[in-house]
C-alpha angles and dihedrals in degrees: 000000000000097000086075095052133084095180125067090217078058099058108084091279089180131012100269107105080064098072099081094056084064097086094062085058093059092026090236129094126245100255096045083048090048089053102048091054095049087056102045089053084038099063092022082081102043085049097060122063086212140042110248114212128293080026122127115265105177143319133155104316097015119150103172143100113302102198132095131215114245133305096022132098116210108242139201106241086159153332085276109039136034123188149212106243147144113286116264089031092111134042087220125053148169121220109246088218086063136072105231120223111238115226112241118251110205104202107186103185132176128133098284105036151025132161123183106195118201136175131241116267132194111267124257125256105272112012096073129153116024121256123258131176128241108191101313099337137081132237140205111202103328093325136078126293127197117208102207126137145085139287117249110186097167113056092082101027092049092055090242115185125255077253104051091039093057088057087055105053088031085065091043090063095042088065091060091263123161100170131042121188117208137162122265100189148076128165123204143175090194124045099231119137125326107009131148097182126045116189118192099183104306101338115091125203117195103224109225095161118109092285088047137063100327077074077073092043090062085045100058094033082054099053090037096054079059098047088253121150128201145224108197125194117217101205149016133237093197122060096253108114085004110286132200095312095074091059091052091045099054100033091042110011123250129305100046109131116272084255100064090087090069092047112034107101076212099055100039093052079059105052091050088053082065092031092054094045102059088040098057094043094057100027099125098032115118107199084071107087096179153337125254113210091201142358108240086341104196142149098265124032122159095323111047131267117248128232112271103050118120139145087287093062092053101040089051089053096042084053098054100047104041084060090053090057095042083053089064105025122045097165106065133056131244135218127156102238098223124146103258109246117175125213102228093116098161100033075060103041095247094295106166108242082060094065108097115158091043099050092036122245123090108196104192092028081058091040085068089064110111095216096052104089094188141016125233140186141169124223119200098159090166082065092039104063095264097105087126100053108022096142105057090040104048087053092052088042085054088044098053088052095050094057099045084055085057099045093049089031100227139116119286116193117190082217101174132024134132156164134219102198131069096258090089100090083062100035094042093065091051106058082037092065080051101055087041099046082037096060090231114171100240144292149242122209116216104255154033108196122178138167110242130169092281089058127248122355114229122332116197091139106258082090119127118197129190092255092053111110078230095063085070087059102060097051087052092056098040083055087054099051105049089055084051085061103029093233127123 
C-alpha cells in the first residue's frame, strides 16, 4: 500500500482507502449493498401496523407509522427522529394512541446556498448538557468529562436499520465508551443508495429524504439513547464517500491539484453551503460533542498536491472554516480532524510523519488557531513504515503530542489508531500506560464492530467485536481512564 506513494498523507494514514475493498467480502458492490438495505428498511416499515422498539415513530418529514407496539411510548429524541422506547426513556414523549404532527424542515439548494432551519427539542435521557473544555481536559456540565471510545464510520452511511443501530451502539457503550467518531458526508453524481450530497454538474442538492440524512437522524437518536456523544467529520481527504475532490471536479473540471479544495473562493463558498447545512440542523443537539472540518485534511489525497502547499495552506483554511462554524453554532465544539503530523523533519530524522510543512499539517503550528477547541492525530506505524518498532514509536509519537497539548493548553484526543495483527492485546497496553502517565486527553480506537441481523459490520481487520480478547482491553482502559480523570 506504502511502496506507491512518495507522501506519508498519502500512505493509508487512516483505514479509509480500505472501504472500498468491503464489497468482494460480501460479492456485491457498495452501491448495490447501500440500496438493499434502503429498501428493506424501506418496506420493513410499510409491512408492520406498529412501530417495534427502537423503530422510528415520527420527526420532521416523517410519513410512517406513529404507533408503537405495547408497551412503548413513542419519544422525541429529536426534531428529526422520534422513536419507539420504554416509557419513561425520554423527557419528552408522544402518546402511541395518537398520530403525531411532523415540523415542518424548509430546505432552500442551489449551488451556492442552502439553509435547514430547525427548532430547538428537549434533550434525551442521558446526553444532556453540551461539552466544553477547561485547560486540556474536557468538561460535562461543570464536571469532568473523559473522551475514550472507538470510531464507527458505517452505521449512517450503510443504511443500518434503528435496530440495528441500537446493537451497535449498544455494544459501543458495553466496552466503557463515552465518544464515538463517525463520517457525515457522501458525495455523489448519481442518486443510487446512502448519499447526503447530490451534485448534477455544478449545482449541489443536500439529501434530507430517508436515504439521506435521516440515516444520520437514526444515528444520532441511537448514541444519544446510550449516553454516547459524537465527533463527526464533514468531509473526506481520501475518494471513499466522494471527498473533496468532487467538490473541485464539478465546481472547476477535472485536473486542478488535490488542494485546491482548501484555496478556490468557488469551492470554499461551496463547502460552507454543506457545512452550514448539517450544522443548523443539528445546532442544539447534545449528543453531538464536536465538529470535524475534514477527515485526514492534508496537502495531497487521491489527486496530487501542487507546488506550492504547505502548513500554511491548511492552517489558513482550517481557520477560515472553523469560524464559519463557531458563527452559526455556539454550542459545540470544533477540531480539524487531521492526523497530527509535527514539523520537526531533521530532530526525527526525517521521518515522514515529521514533515509538516511538507505534508501539510502543522499540529502545533494549527493548535495555535483561536477557533479550534481541541487537537487531534492518528497514529498506524505499522503503515507508516514503523512495523519494527511500534511500540516505541508509537509511545514517542503519544509523548510529542502531550506536550504540545500542554504547551498550547488545549485538549488533545489520539482519535484514530489501529493494528491489524494480533500483537495488539500486548501493544495496545502499552501505548495505553503512555497516553495515561502523558496526560494525554483521551483516545479513539479504529475501529466498533458489532454482529447485527445483517451479519458482521465491516471487517478490515482494525475491528474490534465484542467477542475480540481486545474488546477486554478497552473497557479496562476506559476504566482507567476515567479514574485518571476522576469522571464516571
Amino acid at each position: 500500500m506504502g511502496a506507491k506513494i512518495n507522501r506519508p498523507c498519502q500512505y493509508k494514514c487512516a483505514a479509509f482507502q480500505l472501504f472500498s475493498r468491503f464489497h468482494q467480502i460480501h460479492c456485491i458492490s457498495v452501491s448495490e449493498m447501500h440500496y438493499l438495505v434502503f429498501l428493506a428498511v424501506l418496506f420493513a416499515g410499510s409491512a408492520l401496523a406498529t412501530v417495534q422498539e427502537w423503530g422510528q415513530c415520527g420527526g420532521s418529514g416523517y410519513t410512517g407509522d406513529t404507533v408503537c407496539t405495547a408497551p412503548f411510548v413513542c419519544t422525541v429524541l429529536n426534531d428529526f427522529f422520534f422513536q419507539c422506547l420504554p416509557a419513561g426513556s425520554g423527557t419528552s414523549t408522544v402518546s402511541s394512541s395518537t398520530t403525531t404532527t411532523n415540523k415542518s424542515t424548509s430546505t432552500s439548494t442551489s449551488k451556492t446556498t442552502t439553509s435547514i432551519t430547525t427548532t430547538s427539542t428537549p434533550a434525551g435521557p442521558s446526553a444532556t448538557g453540551f461539552v466544553k473544555t477547561s485547560g486540556t481536559k474536557f468538561t460535562l456540565n461543570g464536571a469532568p468529562f473523559t473522551v475514550v471510545g472507538e470510531n464507527a464510520y458505517w452505521p449512517a452511511l450503510l443504511g443500518y436499520s434503528p435496530t440495528d443501530n441500537d446493537k451497535a451502539f449498544a455494544d459501543i457503550a458495553a466496552s466503557g465508551a463515552t465518544t464515538v467518531r463517525t463520517m457525515a458526508f457522501n458525495e455523489v453524481t448519481s442518486p443510487v443508495g446512502v448519499y447526503y450530497h447530490l451534485w448534477n454538474g455544478s449545482t449541489a442538492t443536500v439529501n434530507t429524504g430517508p436515504n439521506g440524512l435521516q440515516t444520520l437522524d437514526i444515528l444520532i437518536a441511537s448514541a444519544k439513547t446510550h449516553g454516547l456523544r459524537l465527533i463527526i467529520a464533514l468531509t473526506n481527504n481520501w475518494s471513499d464517500f466522494g471527498g473533496m475532490d468532487v467538490y473541485t471536479t464539478q465546481l472547476l473540471g477535472p485536473g486542478h491539484p488535490h488542494d485546491t479544495f482548501y484555496t478556490n473562493p468557488t469551492v470554499i463558498a461551496a463547502y460552507k453551503t454543506y457545512v452550514q447545512a448539517i450544522v443548523s440542523r443539528y445546532v442544539n443537539e447534545t449528543a453531538v460533542m464536536a465538529w470535524e472540518l475534514a477527515n485526514e485534511p492534508c496537502c495531497a489525497g487521491n489527486t496530487p498536491a501542487s507546488a506550492t502547499c504547505n502548513s500554511t495552506t491548511i492552517s489558513t483554511w482550517a481557520a477560515n472554516i472553523s469560524a464559519f462554524i463557531k458563527s452559526i453554532d455556539k454550542n459545540h465544539l470544533v477540531a480539524i480532524g487531521d492526523e497530527g503530523f509535527i514539523n520537526a523533519a531533521v530532530a526525527h530524522n526525517f521521518d515522514y510523519p515529521y514533515q509538516g510543512d511538507t505534508i501539510g499539517v502543522d499540529f502545533a503550528e494549527n493548535m495555535g488557531i483561536s477557533t479550534l477547541d481541541f487537537g487531534t492525530f492518528h497514529m498506524y506505524p505499522d503503515n507508516w513504515g514503523h512495523s519494527a518498532d511500534d511500540i516505541s514509536w508509537g509511545n514517542q509519537w503519544i509523548t510529542d503530542h502531550a506536550t504540545i497539548m500542554k504547551s498550547a493548553n488545549k485538549p488533545v484526543i489520539m482519535e484514530e489508531y489501529g493494528l491489524t495483527s494480533s500483537a495488539r492485546t500486548t501493544i495496545y497496553p502499552m501505548w495505553y500506560n503512555t497516553v495515561i502517565s502523558s496526560g494525554l486527553t483521551g483516545d479513539l480506537v479504529w475501529e466498533a464492530g458489532s454482529v447485527l441481523s445483517t451479519g458482521e459490520t465491516p471487517n478490515q481487520g482494525y475491528e474490534i467485536y465484542p467477542t475480540d480478547p481486545a474488546y477486554k482491553l478497552l473497557q479496562a482502559h476506559a476504566a482507567a481512564l476515567k479514574a485518571r480523570d476522576g469522571s464516571s
